[in-house]
Backbone as ProteinMPNN parsed JSONL, in Angstrom:
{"seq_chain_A": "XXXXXXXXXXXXXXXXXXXXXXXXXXXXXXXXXXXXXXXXXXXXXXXXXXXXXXXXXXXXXXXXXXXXXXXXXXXXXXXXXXXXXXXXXXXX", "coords_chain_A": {"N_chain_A": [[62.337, 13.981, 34.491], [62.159, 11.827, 32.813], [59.986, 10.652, 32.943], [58.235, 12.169, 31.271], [56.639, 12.336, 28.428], [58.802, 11.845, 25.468], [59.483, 14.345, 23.962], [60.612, 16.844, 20.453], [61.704, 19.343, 21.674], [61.737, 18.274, 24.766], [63.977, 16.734, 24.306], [65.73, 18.063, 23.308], [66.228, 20.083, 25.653], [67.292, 18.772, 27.661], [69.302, 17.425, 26.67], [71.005, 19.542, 26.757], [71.434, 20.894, 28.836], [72.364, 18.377, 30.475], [75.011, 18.324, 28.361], [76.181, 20.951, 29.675], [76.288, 19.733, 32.703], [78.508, 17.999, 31.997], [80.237, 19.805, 30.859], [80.761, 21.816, 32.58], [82.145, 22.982, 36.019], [81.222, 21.371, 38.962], [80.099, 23.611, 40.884], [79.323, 25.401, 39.074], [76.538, 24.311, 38.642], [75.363, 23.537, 41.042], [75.777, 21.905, 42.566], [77.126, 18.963, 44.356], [79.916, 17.319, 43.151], [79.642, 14.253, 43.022], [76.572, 14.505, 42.776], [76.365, 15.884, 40.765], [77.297, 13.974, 38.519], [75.612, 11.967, 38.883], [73.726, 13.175, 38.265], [74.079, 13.842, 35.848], [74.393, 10.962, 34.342], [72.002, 10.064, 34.756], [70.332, 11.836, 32.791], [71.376, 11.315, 30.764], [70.678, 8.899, 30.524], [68.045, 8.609, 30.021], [68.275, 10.096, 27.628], [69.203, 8.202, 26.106], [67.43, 6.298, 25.542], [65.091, 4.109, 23.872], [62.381, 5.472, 22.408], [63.22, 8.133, 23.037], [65.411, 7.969, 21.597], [63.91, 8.218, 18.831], [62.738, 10.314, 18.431], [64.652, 12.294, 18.873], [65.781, 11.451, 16.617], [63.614, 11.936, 14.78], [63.418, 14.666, 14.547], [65.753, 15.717, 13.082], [65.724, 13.974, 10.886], [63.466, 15.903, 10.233], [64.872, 18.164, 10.166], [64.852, 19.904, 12.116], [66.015, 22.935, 13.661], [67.218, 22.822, 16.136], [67.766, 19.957, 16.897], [69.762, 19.526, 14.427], [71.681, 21.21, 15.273], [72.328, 19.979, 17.86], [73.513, 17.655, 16.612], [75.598, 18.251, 15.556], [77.593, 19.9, 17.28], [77.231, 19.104, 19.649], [76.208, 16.686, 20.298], [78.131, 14.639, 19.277], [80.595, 15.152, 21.012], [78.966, 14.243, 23.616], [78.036, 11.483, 23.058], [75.603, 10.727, 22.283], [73.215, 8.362, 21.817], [71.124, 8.469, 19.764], [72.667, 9.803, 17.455], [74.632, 8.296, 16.267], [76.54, 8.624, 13.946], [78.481, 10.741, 14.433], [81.449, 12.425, 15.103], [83.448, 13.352, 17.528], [83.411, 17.124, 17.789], [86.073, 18.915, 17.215], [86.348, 22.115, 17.903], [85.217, 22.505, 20.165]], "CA_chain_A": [[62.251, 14.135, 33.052], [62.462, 10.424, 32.118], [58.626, 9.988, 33.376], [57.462, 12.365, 30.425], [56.863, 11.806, 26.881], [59.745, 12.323, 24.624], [59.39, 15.342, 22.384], [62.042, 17.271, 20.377], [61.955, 20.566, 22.653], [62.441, 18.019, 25.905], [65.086, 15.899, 24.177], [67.352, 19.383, 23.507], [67.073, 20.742, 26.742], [68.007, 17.635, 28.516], [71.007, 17.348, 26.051], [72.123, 20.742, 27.018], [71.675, 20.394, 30.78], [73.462, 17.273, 29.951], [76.061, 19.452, 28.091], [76.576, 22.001, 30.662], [77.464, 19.512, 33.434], [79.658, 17.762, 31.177], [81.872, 20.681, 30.426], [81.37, 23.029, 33.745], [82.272, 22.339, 37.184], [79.781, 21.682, 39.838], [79.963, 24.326, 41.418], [78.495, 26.084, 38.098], [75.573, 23.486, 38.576], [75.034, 24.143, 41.935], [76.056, 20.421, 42.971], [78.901, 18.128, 44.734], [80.942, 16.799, 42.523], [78.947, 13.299, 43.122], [75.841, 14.761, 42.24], [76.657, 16.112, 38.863], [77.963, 13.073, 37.88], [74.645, 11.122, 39.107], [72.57, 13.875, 37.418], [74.643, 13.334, 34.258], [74.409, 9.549, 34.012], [70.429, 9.807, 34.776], [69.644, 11.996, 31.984], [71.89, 10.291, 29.19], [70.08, 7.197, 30.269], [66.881, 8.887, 29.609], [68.353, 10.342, 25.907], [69.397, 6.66, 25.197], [65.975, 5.371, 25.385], [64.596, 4.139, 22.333], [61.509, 6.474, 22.342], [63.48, 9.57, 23.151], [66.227, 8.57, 20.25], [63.418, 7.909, 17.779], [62.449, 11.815, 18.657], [65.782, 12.838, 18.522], [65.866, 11.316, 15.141], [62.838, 12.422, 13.567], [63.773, 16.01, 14.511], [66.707, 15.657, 12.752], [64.716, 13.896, 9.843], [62.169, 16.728, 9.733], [65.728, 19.532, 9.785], [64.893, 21.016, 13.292], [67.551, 23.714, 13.38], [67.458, 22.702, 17.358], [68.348, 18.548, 16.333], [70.962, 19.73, 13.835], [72.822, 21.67, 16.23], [73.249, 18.456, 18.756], [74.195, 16.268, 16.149], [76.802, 18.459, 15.125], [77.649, 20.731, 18.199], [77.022, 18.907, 21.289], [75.98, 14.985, 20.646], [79.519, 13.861, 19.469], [80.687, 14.994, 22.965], [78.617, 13.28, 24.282], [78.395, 10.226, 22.079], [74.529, 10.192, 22.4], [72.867, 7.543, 20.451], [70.495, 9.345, 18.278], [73.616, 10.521, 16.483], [75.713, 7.877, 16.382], [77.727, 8.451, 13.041], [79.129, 12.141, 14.069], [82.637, 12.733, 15.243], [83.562, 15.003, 18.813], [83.816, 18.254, 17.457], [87.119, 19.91, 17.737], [85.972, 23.417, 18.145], [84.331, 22.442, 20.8]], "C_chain_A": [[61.899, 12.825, 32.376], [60.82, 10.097, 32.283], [57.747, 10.891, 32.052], [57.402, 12.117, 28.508], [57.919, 12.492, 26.527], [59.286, 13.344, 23.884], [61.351, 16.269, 21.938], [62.184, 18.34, 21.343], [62.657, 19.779, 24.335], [64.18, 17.379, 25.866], [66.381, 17.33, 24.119], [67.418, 19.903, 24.939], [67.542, 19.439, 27.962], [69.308, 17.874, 27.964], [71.274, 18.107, 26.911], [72.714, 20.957, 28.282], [72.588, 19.062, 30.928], [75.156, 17.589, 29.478], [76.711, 19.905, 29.245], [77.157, 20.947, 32.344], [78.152, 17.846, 33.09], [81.122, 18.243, 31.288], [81.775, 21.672, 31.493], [81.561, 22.55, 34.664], [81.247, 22.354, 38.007], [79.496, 22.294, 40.73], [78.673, 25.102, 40.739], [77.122, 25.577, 38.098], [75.145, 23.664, 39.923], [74.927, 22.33, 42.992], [77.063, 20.321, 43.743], [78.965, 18.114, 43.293], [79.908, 15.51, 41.475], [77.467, 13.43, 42.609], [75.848, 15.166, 40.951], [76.474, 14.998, 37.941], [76.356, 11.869, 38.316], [73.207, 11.578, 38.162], [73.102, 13.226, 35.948], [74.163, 11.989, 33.863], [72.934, 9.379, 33.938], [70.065, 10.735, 33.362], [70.2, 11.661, 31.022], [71.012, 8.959, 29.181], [68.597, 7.392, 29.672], [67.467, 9.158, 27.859], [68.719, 9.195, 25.29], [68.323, 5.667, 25.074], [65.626, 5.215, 24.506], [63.403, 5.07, 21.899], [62.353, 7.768, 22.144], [64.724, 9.299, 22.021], [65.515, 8.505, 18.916], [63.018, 9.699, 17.731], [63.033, 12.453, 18.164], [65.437, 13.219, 17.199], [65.185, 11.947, 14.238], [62.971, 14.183, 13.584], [64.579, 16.258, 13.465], [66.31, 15.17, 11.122], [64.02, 15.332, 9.426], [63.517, 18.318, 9.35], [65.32, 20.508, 10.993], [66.046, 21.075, 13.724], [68.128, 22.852, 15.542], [68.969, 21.229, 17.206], [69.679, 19.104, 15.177], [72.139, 20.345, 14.804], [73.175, 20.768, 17.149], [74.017, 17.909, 17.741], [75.998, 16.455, 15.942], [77.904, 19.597, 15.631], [78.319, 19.97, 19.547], [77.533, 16.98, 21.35], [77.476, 14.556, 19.934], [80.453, 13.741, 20.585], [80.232, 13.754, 24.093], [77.95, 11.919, 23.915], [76.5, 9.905, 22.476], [73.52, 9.172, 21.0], [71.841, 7.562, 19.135], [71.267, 9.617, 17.329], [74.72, 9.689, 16.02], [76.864, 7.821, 15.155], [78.248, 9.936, 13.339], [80.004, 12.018, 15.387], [82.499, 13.709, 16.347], [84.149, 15.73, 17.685], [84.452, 18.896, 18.022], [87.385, 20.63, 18.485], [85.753, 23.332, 19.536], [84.979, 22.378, 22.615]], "O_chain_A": [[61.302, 12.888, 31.301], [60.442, 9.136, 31.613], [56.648, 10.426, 31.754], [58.259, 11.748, 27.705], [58.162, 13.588, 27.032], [58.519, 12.997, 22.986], [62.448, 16.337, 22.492], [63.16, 18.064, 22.041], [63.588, 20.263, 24.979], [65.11, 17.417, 26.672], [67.465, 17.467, 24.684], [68.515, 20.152, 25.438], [68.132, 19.618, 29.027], [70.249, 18.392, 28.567], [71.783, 17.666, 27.942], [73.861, 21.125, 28.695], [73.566, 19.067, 31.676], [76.182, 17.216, 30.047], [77.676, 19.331, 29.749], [78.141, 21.291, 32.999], [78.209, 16.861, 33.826], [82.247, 17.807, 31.531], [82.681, 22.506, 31.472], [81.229, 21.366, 34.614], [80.372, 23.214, 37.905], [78.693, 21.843, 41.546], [77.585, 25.387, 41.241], [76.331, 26.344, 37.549], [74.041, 24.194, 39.801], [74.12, 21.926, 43.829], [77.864, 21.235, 43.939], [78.277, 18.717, 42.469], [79.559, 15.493, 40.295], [77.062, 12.452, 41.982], [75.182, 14.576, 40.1], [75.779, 14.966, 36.925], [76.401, 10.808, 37.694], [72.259, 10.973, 37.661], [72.594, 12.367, 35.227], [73.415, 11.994, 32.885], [72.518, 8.581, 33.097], [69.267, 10.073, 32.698], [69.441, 11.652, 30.053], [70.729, 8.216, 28.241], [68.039, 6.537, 28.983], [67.056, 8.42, 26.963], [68.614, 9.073, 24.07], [68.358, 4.525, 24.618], [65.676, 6.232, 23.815], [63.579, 5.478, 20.751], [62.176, 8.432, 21.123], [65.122, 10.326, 21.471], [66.18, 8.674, 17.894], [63.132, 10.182, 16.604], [62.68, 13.194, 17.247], [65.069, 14.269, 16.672], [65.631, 12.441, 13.203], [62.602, 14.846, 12.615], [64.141, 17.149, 12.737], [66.576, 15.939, 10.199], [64.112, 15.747, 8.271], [63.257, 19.242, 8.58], [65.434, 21.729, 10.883], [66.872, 20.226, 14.059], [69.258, 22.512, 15.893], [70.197, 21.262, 17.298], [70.765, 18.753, 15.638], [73.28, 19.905, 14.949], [74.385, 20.661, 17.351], [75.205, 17.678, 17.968], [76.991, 15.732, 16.021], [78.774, 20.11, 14.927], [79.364, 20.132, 20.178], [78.411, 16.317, 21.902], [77.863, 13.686, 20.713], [80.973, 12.722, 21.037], [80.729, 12.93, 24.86], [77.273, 11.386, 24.794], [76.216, 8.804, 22.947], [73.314, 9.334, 19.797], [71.794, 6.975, 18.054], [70.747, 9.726, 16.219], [75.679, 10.2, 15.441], [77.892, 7.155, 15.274], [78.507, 10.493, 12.272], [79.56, 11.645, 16.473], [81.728, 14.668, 16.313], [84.994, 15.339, 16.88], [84.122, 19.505, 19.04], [88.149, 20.508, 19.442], [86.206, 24.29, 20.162], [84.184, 22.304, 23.551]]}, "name": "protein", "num_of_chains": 1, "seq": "XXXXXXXXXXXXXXXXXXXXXXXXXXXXXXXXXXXXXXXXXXXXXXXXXXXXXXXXXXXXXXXXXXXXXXXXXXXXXXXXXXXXXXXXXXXX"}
């Protein structure tokens, strides 16, 4: 993922895949343990890139319903830096 251009459609489904083994076990992912956790760390490093948080951002700028729902859903979870003034959500 990290080798293609940033857009908003790649930057959400990274998040979410990001998301998902976050909060499921890796079984649900179809991983070890060790792998999850290697996948995880590789694609946050890709959403912390300055390209892919300027993406983020301008999504989020422009009101794509996608970018609103990280900021205020997902990316406090996972403290990604496109978002950095929003709070883990509770609910969540």
């Amino acid at each position: 993922m990290g080798l293609l251009d940033p857009t908003i459609e790649r930057y959400f489904t990274i998040a979410v895949l990001t998301q998902h083994l976050t909060t499921e076990p890796s079984e649900a992912a179809g991983c070890t343990a060790a792998q999850q956790q290697a996948l995880r760390v590789a694609y946050l490093e890709v959403l912390d890139r300055g390209e892919w948080t300027q993406a983020a951002r301008a999504g989020l700028a422009e009101d794509d319903n996608r970018m609103r729902w990280l900021a205020d859903h997902r990316a406090p979870q996972l403290r990604l830096r496109a978002f950095p003034d929003r709070e883990p959500d509770s609910e969540e």
